[in-house]
C-alpha positions in Angstrom: 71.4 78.6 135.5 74.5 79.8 133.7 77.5 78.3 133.2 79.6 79.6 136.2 77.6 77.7 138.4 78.8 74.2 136.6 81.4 74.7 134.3 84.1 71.9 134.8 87.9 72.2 135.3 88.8 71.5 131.2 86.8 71.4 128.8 87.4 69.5 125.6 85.4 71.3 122.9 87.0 75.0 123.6 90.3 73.0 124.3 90.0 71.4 120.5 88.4 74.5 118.8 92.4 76.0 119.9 94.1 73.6 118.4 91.5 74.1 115.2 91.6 77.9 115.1 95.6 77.8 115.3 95.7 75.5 111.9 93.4 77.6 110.5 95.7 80.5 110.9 98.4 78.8 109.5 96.4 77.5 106.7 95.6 81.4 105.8 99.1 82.1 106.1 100.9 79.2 104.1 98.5 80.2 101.4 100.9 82.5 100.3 104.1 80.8 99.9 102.3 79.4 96.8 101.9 80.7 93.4 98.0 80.3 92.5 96.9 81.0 89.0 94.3 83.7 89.0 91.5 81.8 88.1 91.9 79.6 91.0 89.2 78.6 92.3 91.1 76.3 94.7 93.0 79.2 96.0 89.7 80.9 96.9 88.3 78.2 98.8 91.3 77.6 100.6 91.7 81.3 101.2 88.0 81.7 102.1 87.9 78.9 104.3 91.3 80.0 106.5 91.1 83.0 106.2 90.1 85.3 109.6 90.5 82.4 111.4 91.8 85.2 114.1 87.5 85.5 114.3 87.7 82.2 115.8 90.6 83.0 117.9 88.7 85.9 119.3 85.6 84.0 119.7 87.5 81.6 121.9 89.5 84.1 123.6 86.6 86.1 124.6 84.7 82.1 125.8 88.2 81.8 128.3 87.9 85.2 129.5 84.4 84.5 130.4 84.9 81.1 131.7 88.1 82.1 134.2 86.1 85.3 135.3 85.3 83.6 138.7 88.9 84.7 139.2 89.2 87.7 137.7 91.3 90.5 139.4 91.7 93.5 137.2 95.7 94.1 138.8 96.4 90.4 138.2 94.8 90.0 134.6 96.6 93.1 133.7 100.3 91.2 135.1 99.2 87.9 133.6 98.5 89.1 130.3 101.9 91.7 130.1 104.0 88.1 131.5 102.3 85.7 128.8 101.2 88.1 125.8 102.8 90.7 125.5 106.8 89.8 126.4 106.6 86.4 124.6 105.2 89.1 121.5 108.7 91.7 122.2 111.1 88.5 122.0 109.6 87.1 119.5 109.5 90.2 117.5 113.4 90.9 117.9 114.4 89.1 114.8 111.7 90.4 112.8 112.4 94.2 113.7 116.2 93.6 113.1 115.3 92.6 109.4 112.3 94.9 109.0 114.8 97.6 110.1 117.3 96.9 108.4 117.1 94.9 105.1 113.6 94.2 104.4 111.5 96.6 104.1 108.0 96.4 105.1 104.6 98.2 103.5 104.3 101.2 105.8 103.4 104.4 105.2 105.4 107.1 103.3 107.9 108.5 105.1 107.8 105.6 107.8 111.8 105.1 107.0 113.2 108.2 107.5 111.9 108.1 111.1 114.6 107.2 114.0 115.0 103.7 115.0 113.5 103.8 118.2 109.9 105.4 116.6 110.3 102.8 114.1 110.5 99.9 116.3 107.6 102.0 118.0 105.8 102.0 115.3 106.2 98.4 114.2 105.2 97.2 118.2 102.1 98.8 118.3 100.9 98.0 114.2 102.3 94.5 114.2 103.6 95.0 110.8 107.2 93.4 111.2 105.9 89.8 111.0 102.6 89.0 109.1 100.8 87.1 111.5 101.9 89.4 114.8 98.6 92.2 114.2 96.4 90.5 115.9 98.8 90.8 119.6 98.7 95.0 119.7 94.9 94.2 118.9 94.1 91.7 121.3 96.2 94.2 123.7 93.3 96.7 123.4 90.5 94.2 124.1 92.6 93.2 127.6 92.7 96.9 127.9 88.6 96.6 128.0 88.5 93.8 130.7 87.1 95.7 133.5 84.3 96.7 131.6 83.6 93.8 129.9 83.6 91.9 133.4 81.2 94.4 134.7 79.1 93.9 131.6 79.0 90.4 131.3 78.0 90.5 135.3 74.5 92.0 134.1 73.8 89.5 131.0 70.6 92.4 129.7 73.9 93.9 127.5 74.4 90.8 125.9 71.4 92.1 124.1 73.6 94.6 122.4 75.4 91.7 120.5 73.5 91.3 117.3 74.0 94.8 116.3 77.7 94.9 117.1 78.2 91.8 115.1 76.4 93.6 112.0 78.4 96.4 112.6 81.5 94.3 112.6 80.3 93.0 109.4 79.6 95.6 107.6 82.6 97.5 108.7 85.3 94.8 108.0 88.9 95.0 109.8 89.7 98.5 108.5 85.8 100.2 108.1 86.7 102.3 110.9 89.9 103.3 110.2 88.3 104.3 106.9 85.1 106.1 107.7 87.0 108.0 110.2 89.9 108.8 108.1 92.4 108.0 110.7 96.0 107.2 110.1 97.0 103.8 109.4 99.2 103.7 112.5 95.5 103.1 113.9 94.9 100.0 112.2 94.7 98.2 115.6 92.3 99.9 117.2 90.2 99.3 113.9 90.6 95.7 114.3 89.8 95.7 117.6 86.7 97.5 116.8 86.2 94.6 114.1 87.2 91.5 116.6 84.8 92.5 120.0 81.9 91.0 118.5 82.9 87.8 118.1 85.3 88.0 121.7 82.3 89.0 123.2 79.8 86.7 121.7 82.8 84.3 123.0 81.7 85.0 126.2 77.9 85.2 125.6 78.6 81.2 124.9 80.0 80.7 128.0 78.1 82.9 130.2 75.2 81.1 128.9 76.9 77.8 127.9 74.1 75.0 128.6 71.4 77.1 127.1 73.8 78.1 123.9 74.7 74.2 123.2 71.0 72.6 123.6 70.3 75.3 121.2 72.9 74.8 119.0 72.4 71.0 119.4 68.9 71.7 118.1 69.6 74.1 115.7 73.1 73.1 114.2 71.7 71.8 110.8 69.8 75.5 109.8 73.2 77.1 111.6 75.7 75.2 109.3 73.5 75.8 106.4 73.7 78.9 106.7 77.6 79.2 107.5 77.9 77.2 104.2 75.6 80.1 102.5 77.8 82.8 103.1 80.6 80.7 102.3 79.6 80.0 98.9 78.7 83.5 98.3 81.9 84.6 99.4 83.8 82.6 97.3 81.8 83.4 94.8 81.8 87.5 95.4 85.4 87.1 96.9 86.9 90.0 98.1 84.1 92.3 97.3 82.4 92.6 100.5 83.6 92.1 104.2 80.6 90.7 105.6 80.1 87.0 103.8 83.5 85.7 105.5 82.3 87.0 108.6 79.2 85.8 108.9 80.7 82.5 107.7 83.0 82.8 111.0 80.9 83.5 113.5 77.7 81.3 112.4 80.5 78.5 112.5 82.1 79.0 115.8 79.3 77.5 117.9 78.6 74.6 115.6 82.6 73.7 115.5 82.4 74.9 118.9 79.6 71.6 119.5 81.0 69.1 117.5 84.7 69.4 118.8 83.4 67.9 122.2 84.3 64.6 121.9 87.9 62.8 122.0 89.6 61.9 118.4 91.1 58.2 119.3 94.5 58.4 118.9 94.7 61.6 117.0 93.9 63.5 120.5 97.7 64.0 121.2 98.5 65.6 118.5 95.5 67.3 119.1 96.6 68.3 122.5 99.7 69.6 121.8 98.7 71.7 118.9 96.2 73.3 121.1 98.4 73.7 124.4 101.2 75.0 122.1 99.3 77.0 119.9 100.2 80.6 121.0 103.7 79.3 120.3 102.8 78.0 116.9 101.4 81.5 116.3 104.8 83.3 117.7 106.8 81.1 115.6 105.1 80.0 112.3 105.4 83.2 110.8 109.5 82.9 110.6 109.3 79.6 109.2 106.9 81.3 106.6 109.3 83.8 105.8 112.8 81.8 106.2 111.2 79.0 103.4 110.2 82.4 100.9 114.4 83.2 101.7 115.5 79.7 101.6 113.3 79.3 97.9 114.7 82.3 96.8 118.2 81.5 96.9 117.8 77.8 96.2 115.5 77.9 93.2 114.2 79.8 90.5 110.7 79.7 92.1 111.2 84.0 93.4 110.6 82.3 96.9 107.2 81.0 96.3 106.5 77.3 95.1 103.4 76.7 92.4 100.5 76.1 93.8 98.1 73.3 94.2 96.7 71.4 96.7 99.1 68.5 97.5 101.9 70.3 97.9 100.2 73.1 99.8 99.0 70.5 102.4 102.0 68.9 103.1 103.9 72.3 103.9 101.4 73.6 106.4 101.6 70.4 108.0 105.3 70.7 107.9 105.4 74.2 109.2 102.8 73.5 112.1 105.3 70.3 113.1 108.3 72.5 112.6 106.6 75.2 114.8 105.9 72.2 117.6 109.8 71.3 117.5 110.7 74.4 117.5 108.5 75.1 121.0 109.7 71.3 122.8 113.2 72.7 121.9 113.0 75.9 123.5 111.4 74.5 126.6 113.9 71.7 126.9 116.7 74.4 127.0 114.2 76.9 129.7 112.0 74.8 130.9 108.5 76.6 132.4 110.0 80.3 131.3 109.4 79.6 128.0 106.1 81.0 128.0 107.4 84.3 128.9 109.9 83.8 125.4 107.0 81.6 123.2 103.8 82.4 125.0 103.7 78.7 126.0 
């Protein structure tokens, strides 16, 4: 029996692995509003440990796709995802392309400036290099792109047997392996991550296709599972950098085991929890500008070259801050709109 025959309205464990995943994101991201000495092995953790967290947003966007396939219509999935994806992504890249465009410059390649406007705005839309966080949307584009075939795939479960290599290959290949082994131009970068991200999207929906079967197993096996997550955690942190395939493998051997244990209710926590997961494509559009306007802000306010020093205190109490700044930010915006927000914010 798989998992469309029973699976329930909401589910809390995919519903709280959201709200994880999008803290996670801003974890990786705050990282570097710090200055960490060199040495630091605190940095590494912390960088190790957030870091990719778009694995685990793939993994759970690939579990929903899966999960909401009883209702799949390839014309409708297409409007749903240009309404709720991809417009909340041009709006909320407006302010970011004005400054990218005009008085900060971002790393792109040479010769990207002398371009027209228009090709550079282009440009930035489909790379995602005007804000840092806003790659993963042109990538995530070319996975919707995929959904006919992935529907049609997941519809006979014998290619799910295809998954073990395609997650080695997305180790081994890391987010730009393609784009390097094929020498393409880094305006490609997206389809290379896309390449990179399927795996774990589609073992996303493996899980859910297969979701009764996946958690007894995991519920069985979650001990040698986390073990090994927490093996190639340690080695990356301890080869950081120097290969792609420890932080994945870190990822993706997590997902199911955060996946089980985030099935419960967290007392009184669960509200916050709530709206950090129903929010949390908002928190994603948004966190990125509070990022950047505190680097500004620091700049002009403080000797600190727009980063603060770094330790772990401080560190903490800013991505909190951010992530609650992100939330006001969204209950503001859908005060003044109400329900269109999501076509602004994505939620």
């Amino acid at each position: 029996m798989t998992r469309k025959d029973e699976k329930p309205a909401f589910q809390q464990d995919v519903h709280n692995f959201r709200a994880f995943a999008i803290l996670g994101v801003v974890g990786a991201h705050a990282l570097h509003n710090f200055y960490w000495p060199t040495d630091s092995y605190t940095f590494v953790i912390l960088d190790t440990l957030f870091n990719q967290s778009t694995i685990w947003f793939a993994f759970i966007a690939g579990y929903l796709f899966q999960h909401l396939s009883v209702m799949y219509s390839t014309q409708s999935y297409y409007l749903k995802k240009l309404k709720n994806v991809f417009l909340p992504y041009l709006v909320c890249s407006i302010p970011a392309l004005v400054a990218s465009m005009t008085f900060y410059e971002q790393a792109m390649p040479a010769g990207f400036y002398e371009l027209p406007s228009a090709s550079q705005a282009f440009l930035f839309i489909v790379t995602g290099k005007h804000l840092a966080p806003f790659w993963y949307i042109p990538m995530i584009m070319v996975i919707f792109l995929l959904a006919p075939v992935l529907i049609a795939l997941d519809h006979r479960p014998v290619f799910y047997l295809a998954l073990p290599p395609l997650l080695l290959l997305s180790a081994f290949l890391g987010r730009d392996g393609f784009l390097m082994y094929l020498e393409l131009s880094p305006y490609f970068g997206q389809l290379s991550k896309a390449v990179y991200l399927l795996s774990p999207y589609m073992l996303g929906m493996f899980i859910s296709h297969f979701y009764t079967q996946s958690m007894a197993l995991v519920g069985r096996c979650w001990i040698p599972l986390g073990l090994m997550a927490a093996l190639f955690f340690v080695l990356e942190v301890l080869n950081y950098h120097l290969t792609p395939y420890y932080i994945f493998l870190f990822k993706v051997l997590s997902a199911p085991v955060i996946l089980y244990f985030l099935d419960r209710q967290f007392g009184v926590a669960q509200r916050l929890v709530n709206n950090i997961a129903v929010f949390s494509f908002g928190i994603f559009f948004l966190h990125g500008y509070f990022l950047s306007g505190t680097k500004i802000l620091v700049t002009f306010l403080s000797d600190f070259d727009g980063k603060f020093p770094g330790n772990i205190v401080a560190y903490t109490f800013f991505t909190v801050a951010i992530v609650l700044a992100s939330l006001l930010a969204i209950t503001v915006v859908r005060r003044i709109v109400g329900r269109q927000s999501r076509y602004l914010i994505g939620c």
